[in-house]
N, CA, C and O of each residue as an XYZ file, in Angstrom:
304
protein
N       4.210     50.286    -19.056
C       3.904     49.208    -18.145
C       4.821     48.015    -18.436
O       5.075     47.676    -19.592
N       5.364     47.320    -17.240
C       6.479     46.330    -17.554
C       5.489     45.138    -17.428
O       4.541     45.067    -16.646
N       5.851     44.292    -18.267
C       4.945     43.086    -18.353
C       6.012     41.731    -17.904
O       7.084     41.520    -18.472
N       5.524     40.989    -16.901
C       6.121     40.154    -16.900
C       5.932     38.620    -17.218
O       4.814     38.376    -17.672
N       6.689     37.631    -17.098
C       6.235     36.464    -17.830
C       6.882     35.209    -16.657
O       7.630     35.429    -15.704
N       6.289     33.820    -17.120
C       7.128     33.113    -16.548
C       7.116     31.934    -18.118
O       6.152     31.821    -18.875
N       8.145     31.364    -18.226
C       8.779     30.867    -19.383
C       9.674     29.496    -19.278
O      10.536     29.263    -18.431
N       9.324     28.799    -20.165
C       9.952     27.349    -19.637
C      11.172     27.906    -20.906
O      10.900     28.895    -21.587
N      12.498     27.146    -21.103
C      13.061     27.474    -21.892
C      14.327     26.096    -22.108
O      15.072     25.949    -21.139
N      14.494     25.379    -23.018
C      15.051     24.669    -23.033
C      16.806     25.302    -23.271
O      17.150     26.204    -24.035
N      17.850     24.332    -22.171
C      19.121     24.860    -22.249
C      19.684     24.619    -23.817
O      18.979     24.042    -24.645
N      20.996     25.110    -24.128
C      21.962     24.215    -25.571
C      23.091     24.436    -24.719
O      23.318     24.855    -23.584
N      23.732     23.976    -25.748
C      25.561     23.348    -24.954
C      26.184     24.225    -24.665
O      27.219     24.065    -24.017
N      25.709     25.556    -25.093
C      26.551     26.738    -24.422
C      26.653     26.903    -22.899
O      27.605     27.413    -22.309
N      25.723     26.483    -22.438
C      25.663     26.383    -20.980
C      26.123     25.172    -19.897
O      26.178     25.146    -18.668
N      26.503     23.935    -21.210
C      26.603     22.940    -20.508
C      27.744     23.061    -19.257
O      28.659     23.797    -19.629
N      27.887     22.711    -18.314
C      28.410     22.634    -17.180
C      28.674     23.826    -16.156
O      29.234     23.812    -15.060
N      28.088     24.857    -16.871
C      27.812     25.876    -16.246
C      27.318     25.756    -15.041
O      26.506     24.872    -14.766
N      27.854     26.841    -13.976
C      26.699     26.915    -12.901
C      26.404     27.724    -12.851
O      26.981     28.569    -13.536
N      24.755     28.309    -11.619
C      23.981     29.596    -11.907
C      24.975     30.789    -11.423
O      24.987     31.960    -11.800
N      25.724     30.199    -10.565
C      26.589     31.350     -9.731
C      27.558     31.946    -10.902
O      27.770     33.151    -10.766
N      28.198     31.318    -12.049
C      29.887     31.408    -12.929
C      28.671     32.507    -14.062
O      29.056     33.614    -14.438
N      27.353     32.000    -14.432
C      26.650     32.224    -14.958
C      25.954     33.938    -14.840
O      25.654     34.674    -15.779
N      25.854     34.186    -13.492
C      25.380     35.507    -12.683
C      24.119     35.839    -13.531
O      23.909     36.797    -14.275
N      23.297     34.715    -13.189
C      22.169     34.932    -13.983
C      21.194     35.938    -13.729
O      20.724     36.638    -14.626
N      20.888     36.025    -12.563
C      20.356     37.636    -11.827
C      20.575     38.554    -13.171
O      19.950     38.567    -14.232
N      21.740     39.339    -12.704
C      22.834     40.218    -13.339
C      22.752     40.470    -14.584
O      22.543     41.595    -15.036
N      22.962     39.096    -15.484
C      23.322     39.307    -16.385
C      21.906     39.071    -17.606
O      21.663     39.478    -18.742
N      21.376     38.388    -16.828
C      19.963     38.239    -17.573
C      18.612     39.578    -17.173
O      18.058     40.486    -17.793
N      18.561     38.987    -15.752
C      17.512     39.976    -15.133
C      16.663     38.616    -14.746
O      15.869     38.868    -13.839
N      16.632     37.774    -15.015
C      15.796     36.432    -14.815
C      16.017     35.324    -13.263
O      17.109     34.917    -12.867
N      15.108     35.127    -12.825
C      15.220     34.526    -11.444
C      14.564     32.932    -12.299
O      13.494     32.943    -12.908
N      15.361     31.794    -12.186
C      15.316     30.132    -12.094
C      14.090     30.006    -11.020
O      14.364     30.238     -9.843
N      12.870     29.682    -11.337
C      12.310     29.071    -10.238
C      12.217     27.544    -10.223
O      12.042     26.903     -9.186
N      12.368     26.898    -11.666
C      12.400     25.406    -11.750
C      13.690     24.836    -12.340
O      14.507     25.640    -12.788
N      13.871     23.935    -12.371
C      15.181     23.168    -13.595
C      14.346     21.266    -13.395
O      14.119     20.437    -12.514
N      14.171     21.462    -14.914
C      12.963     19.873    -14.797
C      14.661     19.176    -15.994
O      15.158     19.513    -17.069
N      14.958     18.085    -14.905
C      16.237     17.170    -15.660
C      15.758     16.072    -15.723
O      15.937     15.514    -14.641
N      15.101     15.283    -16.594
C      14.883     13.928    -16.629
C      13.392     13.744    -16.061
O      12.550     14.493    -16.558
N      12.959     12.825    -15.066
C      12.049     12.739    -14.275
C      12.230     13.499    -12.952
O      11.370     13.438    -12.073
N      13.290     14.171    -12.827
C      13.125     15.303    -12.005
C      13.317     16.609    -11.686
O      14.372     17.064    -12.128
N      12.471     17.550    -10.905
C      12.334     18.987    -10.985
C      13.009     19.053     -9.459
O      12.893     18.381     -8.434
N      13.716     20.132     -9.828
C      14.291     20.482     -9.052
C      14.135     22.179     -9.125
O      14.256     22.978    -10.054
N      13.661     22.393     -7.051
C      13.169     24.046     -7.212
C      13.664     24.418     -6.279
O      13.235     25.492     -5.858
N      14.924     23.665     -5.402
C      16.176     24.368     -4.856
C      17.082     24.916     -5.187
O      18.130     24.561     -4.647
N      17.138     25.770     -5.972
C      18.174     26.029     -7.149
C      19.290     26.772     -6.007
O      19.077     27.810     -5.382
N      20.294     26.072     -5.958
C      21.721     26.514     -5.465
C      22.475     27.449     -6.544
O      22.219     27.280     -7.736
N      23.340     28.367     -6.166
C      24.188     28.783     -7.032
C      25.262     27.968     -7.642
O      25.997     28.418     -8.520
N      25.387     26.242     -6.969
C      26.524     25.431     -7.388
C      25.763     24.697     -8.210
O      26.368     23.804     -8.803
N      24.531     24.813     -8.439
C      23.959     23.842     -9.750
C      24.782     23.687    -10.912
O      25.302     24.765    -11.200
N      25.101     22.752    -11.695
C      25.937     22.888    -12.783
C      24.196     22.448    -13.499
O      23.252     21.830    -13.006
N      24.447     23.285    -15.193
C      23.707     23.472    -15.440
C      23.872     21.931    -16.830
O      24.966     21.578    -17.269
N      22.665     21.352    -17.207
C      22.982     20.458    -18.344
C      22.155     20.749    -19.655
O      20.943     20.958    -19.712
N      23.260     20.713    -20.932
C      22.175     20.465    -21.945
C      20.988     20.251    -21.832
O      20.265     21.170    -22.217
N      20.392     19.161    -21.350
C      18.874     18.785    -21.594
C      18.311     19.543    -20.881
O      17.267     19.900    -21.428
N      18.473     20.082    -19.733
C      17.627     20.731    -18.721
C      16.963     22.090    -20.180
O      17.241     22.707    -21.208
N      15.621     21.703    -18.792
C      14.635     22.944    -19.172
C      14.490     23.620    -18.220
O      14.255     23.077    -17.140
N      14.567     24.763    -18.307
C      14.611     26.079    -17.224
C      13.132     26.605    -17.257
O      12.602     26.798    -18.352
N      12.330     26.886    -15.886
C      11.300     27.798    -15.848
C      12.027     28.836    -15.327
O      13.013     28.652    -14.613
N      11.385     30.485    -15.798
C      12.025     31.477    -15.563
C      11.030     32.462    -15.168
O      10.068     32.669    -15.907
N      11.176     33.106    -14.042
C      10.845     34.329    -14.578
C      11.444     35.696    -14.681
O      12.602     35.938    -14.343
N      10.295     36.917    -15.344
C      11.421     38.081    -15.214
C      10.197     38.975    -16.601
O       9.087     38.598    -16.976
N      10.960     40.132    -17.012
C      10.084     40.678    -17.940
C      10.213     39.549    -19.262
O      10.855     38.516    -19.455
N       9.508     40.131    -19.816
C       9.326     39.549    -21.509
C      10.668     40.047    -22.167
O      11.388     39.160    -22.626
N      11.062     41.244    -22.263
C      12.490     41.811    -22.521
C      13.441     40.741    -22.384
O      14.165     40.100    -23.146
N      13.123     40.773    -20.815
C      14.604     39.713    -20.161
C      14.741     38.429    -20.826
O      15.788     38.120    -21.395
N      13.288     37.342    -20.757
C      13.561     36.182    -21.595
C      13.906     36.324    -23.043
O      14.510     35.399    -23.585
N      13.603     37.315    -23.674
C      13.864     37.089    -25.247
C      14.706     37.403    -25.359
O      15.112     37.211    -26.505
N      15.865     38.223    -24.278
C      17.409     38.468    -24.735
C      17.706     37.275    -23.713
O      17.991     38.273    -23.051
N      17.878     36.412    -23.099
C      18.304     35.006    -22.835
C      18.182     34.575    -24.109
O      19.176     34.326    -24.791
N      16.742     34.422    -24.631
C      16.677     32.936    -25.616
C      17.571     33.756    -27.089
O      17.873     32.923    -27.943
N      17.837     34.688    -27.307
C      18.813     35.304    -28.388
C      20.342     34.500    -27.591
O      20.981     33.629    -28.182
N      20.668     34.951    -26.342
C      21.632     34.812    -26.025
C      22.157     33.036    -26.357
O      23.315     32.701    -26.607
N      21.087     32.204    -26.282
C      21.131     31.355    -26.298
C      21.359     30.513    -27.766
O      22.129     29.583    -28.009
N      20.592     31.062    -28.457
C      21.078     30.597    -29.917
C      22.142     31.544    -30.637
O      22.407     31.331    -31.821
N      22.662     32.427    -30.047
C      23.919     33.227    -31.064
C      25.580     32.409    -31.114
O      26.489     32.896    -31.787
């Protein structure tokens, strides 16, 4: 049984200026962006030209699999 999750996840600088499109986050994660909370604001239009920032926190979802190889991906 695939279990799925939804997951807030804070960005690091590996991603800084990234966007979701250069990123192919679909693809390469398995994870669909439903939020990006920057400052005092959330934003849940997520364009593929978003450039992505350090501080942002990402809600995600996708399996449990998928986020814990993001958040590896993220600190290696």
């Amino acid at each position: 049984m695939i279990q799925y999750a939804i997951s807030e996840i804070r960005l690091s600088n590996k991603l800084r200026g990234k966007t979701i499109l250069e990123l192919e986050f679909r693809k390469r994660f398995g994870l669909n962006i439903i939020a990006i909370v920057r400052g005092n604001e959330t934003i849940v239009e997520i364009m593929p030209s978003l450039q992505l920032k350090t501080e942002d926190l990402i809600a995600v979802v996708g399996t449990k699999d998928s986020i814990l190889k993001f958040e590896r991906y993220l600190t290696s």
